[in-house]
C-alpha positions in Angstrom: 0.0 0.0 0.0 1.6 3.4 -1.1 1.6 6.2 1.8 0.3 9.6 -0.2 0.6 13.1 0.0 -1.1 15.6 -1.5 -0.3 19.3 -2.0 -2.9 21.2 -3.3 -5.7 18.9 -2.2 -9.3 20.9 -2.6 -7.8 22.2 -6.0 -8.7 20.4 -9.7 -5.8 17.7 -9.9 -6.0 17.3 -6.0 -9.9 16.3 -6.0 -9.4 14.3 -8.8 -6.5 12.6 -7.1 -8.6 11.5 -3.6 -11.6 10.2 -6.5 -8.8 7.6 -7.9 -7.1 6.8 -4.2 -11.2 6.2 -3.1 -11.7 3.9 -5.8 -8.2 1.8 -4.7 -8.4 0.9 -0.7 -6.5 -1.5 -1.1 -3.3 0.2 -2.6 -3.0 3.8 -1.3 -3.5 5.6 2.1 -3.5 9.3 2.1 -1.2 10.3 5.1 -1.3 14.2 4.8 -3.2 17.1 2.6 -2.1 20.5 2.2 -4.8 22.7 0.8 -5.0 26.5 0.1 -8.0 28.3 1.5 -10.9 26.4 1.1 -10.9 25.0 4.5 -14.1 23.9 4.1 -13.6 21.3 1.4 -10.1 20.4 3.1 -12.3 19.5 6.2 -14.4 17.4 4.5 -11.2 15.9 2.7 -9.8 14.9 6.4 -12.8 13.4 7.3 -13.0 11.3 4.4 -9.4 9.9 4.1 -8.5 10.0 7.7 -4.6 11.7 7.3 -2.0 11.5 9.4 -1.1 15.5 8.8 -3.4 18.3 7.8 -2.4 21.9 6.6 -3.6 24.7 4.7 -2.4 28.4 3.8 -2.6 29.8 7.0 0.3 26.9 8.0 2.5 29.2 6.0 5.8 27.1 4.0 6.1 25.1 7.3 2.6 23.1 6.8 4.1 22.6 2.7 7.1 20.8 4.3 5.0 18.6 6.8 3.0 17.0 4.7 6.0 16.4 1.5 8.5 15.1 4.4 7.2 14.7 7.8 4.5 12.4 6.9 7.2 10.2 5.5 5.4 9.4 2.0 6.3 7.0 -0.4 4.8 9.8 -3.0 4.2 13.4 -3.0 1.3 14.8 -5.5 2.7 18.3 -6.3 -0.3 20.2 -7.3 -0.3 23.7 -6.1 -0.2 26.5 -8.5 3.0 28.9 -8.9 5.9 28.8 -6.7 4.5 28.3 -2.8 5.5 24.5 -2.9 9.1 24.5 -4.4 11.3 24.1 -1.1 8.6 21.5 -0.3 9.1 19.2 -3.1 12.6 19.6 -3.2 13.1 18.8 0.0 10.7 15.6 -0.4 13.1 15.0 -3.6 16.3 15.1 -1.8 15.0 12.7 0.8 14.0 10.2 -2.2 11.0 10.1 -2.5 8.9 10.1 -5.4 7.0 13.1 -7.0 3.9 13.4 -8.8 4.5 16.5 -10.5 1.0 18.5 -11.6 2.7 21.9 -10.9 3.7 23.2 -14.6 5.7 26.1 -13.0 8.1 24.0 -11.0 9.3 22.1 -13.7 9.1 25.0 -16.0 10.9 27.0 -13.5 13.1 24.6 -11.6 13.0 21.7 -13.9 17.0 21.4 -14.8 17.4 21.5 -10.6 14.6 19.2 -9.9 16.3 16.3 -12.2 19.5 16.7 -11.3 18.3 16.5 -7.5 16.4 13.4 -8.9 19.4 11.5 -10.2 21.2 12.1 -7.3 19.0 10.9 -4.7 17.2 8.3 -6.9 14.0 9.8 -7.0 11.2 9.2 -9.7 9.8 12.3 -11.1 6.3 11.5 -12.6 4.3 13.5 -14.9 0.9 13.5 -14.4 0.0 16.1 -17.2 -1.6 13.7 -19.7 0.8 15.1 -22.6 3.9 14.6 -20.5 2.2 11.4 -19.1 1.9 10.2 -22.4 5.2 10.7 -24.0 6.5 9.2 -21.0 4.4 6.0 -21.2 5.4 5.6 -25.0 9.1 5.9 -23.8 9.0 3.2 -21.3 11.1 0.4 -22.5 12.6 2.5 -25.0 16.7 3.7 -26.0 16.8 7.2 -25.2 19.5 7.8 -28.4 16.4 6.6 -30.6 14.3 9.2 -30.4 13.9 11.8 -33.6 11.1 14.2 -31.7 8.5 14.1 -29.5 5.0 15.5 -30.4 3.2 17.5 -27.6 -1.0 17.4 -28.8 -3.0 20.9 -27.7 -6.9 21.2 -27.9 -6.7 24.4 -29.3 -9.3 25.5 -26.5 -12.2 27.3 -26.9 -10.7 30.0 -29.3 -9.1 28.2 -32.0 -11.6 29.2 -34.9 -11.1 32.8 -33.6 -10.0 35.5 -35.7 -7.3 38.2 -34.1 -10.1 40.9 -34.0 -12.4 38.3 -31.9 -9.4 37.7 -29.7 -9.0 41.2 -28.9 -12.6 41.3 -27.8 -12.7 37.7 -25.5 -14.2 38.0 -22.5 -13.2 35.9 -19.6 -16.3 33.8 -19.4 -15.6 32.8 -23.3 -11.9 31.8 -22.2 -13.2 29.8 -19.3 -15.6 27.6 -21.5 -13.1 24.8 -22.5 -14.7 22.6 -25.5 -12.7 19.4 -23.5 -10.9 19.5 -20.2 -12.3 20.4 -16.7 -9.3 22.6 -15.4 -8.7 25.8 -12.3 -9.0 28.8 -14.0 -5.5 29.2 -14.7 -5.3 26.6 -16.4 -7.9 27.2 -18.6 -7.1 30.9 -19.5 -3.1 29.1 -20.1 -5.0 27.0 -22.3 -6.9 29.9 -24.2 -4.0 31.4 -24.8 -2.0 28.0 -25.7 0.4 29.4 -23.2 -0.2 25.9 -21.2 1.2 24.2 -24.6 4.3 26.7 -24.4 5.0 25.4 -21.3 4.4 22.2 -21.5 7.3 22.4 -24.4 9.2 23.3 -21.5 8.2 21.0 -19.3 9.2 18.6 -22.1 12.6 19.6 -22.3 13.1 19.6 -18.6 11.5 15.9 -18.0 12.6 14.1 -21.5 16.3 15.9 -21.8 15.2 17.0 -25.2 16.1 20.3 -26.9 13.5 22.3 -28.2 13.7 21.9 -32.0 13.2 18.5 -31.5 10.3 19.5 -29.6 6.8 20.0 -31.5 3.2 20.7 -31.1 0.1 19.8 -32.9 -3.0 21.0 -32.4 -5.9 17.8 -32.0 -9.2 19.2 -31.3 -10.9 15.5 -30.2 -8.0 15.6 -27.2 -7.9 11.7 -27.4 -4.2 11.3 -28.6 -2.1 13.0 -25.9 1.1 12.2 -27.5 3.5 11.0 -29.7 7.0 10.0 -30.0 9.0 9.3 -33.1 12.1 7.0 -33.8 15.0 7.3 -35.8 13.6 4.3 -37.9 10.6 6.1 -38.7 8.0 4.5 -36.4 5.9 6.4 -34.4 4.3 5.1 -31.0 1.3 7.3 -29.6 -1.2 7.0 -26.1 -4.5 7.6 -26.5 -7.5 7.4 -24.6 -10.2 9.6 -23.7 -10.0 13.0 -21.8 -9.9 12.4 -18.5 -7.6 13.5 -16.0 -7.9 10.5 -13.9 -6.0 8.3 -15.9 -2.5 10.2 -16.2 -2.7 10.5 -12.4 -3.7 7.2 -11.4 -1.1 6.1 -14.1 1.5 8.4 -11.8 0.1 7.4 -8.5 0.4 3.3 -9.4 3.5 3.6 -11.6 5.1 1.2 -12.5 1.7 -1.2 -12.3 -1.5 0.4 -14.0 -4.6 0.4 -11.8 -6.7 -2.5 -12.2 -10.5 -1.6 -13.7 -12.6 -0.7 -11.3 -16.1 -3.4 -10.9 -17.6 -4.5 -14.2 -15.5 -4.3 -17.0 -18.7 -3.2 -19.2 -19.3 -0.6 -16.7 -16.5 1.3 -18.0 -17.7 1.7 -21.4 -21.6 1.9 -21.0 -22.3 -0.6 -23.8 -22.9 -4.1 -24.0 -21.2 -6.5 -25.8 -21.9 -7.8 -29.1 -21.7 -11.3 -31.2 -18.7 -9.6 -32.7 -17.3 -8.6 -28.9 -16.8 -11.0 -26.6 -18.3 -10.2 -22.8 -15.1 -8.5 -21.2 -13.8 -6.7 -24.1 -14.4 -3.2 -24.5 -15.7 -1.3 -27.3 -13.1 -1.0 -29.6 -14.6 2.7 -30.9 -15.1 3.5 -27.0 -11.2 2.4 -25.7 -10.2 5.2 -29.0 -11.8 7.9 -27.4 -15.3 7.6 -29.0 -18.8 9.1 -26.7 -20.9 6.9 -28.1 -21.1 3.8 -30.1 -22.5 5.3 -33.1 -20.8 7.1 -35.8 -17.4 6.9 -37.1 -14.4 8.4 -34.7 -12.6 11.3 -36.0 -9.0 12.6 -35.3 -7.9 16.0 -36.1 -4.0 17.2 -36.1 -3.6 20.5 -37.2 0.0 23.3 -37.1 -0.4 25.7 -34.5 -1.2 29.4 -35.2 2.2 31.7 -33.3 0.7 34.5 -34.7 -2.8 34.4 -33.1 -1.1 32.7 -30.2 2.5 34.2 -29.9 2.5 32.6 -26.3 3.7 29.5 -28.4 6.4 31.8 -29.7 7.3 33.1 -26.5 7.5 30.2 -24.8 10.0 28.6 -27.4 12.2 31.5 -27.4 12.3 31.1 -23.0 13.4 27.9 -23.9 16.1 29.0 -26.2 17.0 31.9 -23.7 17.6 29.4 -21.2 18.7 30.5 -17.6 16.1 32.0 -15.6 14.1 33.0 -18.9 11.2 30.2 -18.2 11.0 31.7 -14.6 10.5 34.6 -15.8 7.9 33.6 -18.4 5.8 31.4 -16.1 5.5 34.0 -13.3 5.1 37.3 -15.7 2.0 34.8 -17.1 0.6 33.8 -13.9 0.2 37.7 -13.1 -1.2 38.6 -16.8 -3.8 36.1 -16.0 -5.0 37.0 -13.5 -4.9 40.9 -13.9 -7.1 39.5 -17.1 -9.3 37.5 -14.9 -9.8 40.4 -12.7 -10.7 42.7 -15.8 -7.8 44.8 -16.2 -6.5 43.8 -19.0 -7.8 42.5 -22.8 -7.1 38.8 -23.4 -4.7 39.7 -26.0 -2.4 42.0 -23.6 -1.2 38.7 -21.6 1.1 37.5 -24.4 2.0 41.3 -24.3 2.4 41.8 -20.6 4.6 38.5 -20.8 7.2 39.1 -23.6 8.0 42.9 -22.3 8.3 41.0 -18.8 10.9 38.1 -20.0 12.8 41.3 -22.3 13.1 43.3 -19.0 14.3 40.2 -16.2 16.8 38.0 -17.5 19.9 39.1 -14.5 19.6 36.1 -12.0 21.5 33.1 -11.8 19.9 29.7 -12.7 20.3 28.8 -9.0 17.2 27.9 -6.6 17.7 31.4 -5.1 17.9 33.0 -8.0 15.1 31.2 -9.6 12.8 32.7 -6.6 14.4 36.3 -7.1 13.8 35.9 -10.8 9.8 35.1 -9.7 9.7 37.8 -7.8 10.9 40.0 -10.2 9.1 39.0 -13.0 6.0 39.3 -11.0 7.2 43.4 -10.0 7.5 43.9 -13.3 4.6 43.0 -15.0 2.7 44.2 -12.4 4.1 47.2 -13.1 3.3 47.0 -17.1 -0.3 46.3 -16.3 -0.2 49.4 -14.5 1.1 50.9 -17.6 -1.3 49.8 -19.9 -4.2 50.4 -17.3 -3.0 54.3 -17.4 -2.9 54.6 -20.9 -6.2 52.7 -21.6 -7.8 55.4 -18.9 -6.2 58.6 -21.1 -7.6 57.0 -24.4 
C-alpha cells in the first residue's frame, strides 16, 4: 500500500486525485493534505481519508514541508499552483522520495534542478500532465539515443476558430468555456491562450532531456491522442485514450503497475457486448476515445497558429534563452492572468504583458535562489506593465 501526499488537495488535480485513491483501498493511504484556502472542502477531505497530517495556507511554507516530508510518504502529489510548494518538493526529492509532478511552474521553473536533484538521490519524477504522461508512457522500455522528436497534442481550447479581432474582444467567461478538459481557472485561461502548450514544451525539455527543436506541437481538437513520439527508424508510437484527467494520475500514483479496472468491465464503457465482442472486451470505438457507439471516430491534427497565439512563440524562445528566462515567463504569465481575470487587462495583452516581462528580467543566476528572485521580479515587473497599460487605456 503506497503512503500519499497531496499538496494542493481541494484544487482540480487534487480532488481528482482523492476520486482515484477512493476507488483503490487497497493500494493507497492518504497520510497528509495540504490545501489552500478552502478549509471547508479540506475539512471534508480529512474526514473522508483520515490523514495522518493536515495543513492549509494559514500553515504558511512550514505546513508545505510537513506533509511532502514529515508524513514520510512514499509519494508526493505536487499540485499547487506557482511557486509556494518549491522548497517542499525539493526537499521531499532530496530525501527520495517520489513526485507526482502537476505543478507546470516547478518544472518550468526549476526543472534542470529538480532532475539533477532526482538522479542524485534516486527519485522518480512522474508527470501526471496527460501530454507529458503520455510521452513518458510511450518511452517506457525505450533507448533514449532513438528518439527523432517528440510531439506534444493541444486542444486548441475554446478560441481556435477565432479570428485576431475576436481575440482582442474575448471575455473571460468565453476563455473559461473549455470545448474538453475540466481545469482551475489558470489553467484554462493558459489553455486559451496555448500558453499551457508553451509550457508544457518546456516542461518537455526539462522531464525528457530533449532540446526544443526537437520538440513539436500539434493542435488535436478531439483531445484523445495526448502524445506521440517518433524514432530514428521512422516508427511512431502514440497513447491515447479519452480526456480524462484521472487516468494520467492514477497512471503516476500506481506507476510502474497500471490500476486495475474498477467493478464490471462493461461498466467502463456503457455498452454491451456484441456477437462480434466478446463479454469483457471493451468497445473497440469507446477504448479510442469515441462518446458513443454510433458514428465513425474522427482525429484532427492541425499546425499551431504563433501568430494568433504568440505565447507558443514566446514560450519557445524562453526555452532558447535558457537560464532563468522560463521563470520569468511562467510568473510574468501567472500575473497577466490574473490581472485578465480580474478585468484589467484584454485577453490579447497577456502575451503582451509577458514578452515585455521576460525582455526586462533575464539578471539572476539559474540557481534555486535566483530562480525565486527571478519570480519575484518577474512578478514586480509585470505588475508594473499592467499598471502601464491600465493608465494609458484610462487617457484613451
Amino acid at each position: 500500500m503506497k503512503r500519499v501526499a497531496i499538496l494542493g488537495s481541494t484544487g482540480s488535480i487534487g480532488t481528482q486525485a482523492l476520486d482515484v485513491i477512493a476507488r483503490y483501498p487497497e493500494r493507497f493511504r492518504v497520510v497528509a493534505l495540504a490545501a489552500g484556502r478552502n478549509v471547508e472542502l479540506l475539512n471534508r477531505q480529512a474526514e473522508a481519508f483520515h490523514p495522518d497530517i493536515v495543513t492549509s495556507a494559514a500553515d504558511g511554507p512550514d505546513g508545505l514541508m510537513r506533509v511532502a516530508v514529515e508524513s514520510e510518504p512514499d509519494i508526493v502529489l505536487a499540485a499547487t499552483d506557482g511557486a509556494v510548494a518549491f522548497d517542499a518538493v525539493f526537499e521531499a526529492v532530496r530525501r527520495g522520495t517520489d513526485v507526482a509532478v502537476a505543478n507546470k511552474e516547478l518544472i518550468v521553473a526549476a526543472g534542470e534542478l529538480l532532475m539533477a536533484t532526482a538522479r542524485e538521490s534516486g527519485a522518480s519524477i512522474l508527470p501526471v500532465d496527460s501530454e507529458h504522461s503520455a510521452i513518458f508512457q510511450c518511452l517506457v522500455g525505450e533507448d533514449p539515443s532513438s528518439i527523432a522528436s517528440i510531439i506534444l497534442t493541444a486542444s486548441g481550447g475554446p478560441f481556435w476558430r477565432f479570428s485576431l479581432h475576436e481575440l482582442e474582444h474575448a471575455t473571460v467567461t468565453q476563455a473559461l468555456a473549455h470545448p474538453t478538459w475540466q481545469m482551475g481557472t489558470k489553467n484554462t485561461i493558459d489553455s486559451a491562450t496555448m500558453m499551457n502548450k508553451g509550457l508544457e514544451v518546456i516542461e518537455a525539455s526539462r522531464l525528457f532531456s530533449t532540446p526544443a527543436e526537437r520538440l513539436q506541437i500539434t493542435v488535436h481538437p478531439q483531445s484523445i491522442a495526448h502524445g506521440f513520439v517518433v524514432f530514428s527508424d521512422g516508427s511512431v508510437k502514440g497513447q491515447l485514450c479519452a480526456p480524462d484527467m484521472r487516468v494520467p494520475i492514477g497512471y503516476a500514483l500506481g506507476y510502474p503497475n497500471r490500476l486495475a479496472p474498477i467493478g464490471d468491465p462493461e461498466s467502463l464503457n456503457g455498452t454491451p457486448p456484441s456477437a462480434a465482442r466478446p463479454p469483457g472486451a471493451p468497445d473497440p470505438l469507446i477504448a479510442l476515445g469515441a462518446k458513443s457507439q454510433n458514428g465513425p471516430l474522427r482525429y484532427d491534427f492541425e499546425r499551431p497558429d504563433t501568430e494568433r497565439f504568440p505565447c507558443v512563440r514566446l514560450a519557445y524562445e524562453a526555452l532558447d534563452r535558457g537560464g532563468v528566462a522560463p521563470a520569468v515567463l511562467s510568473a510574468a504569465n501567472e500575473v497577466a492572468v490574473a490581472a485578465f481575470v480580474e478585468g484589467e487587462i484584454g485577453f490579447t495583452r497577456i502575451a503582451e504583458v509577458v514578452e515585455s516581462t521576460v525582455d526586462a528580467v533575464t539578471q539572476h543566476p539559474a540557481t534555486l535562489d535566483g530562480i525565486r528572485e527571478a519570480d519575484r521580479d518577474a512578478r514586480l515587473r509585470a505588475a508594473r506593465y499592467i499598471e502601464e497599460i491600465k493608465t494609458k487605456c484610462s487617457v484613451s
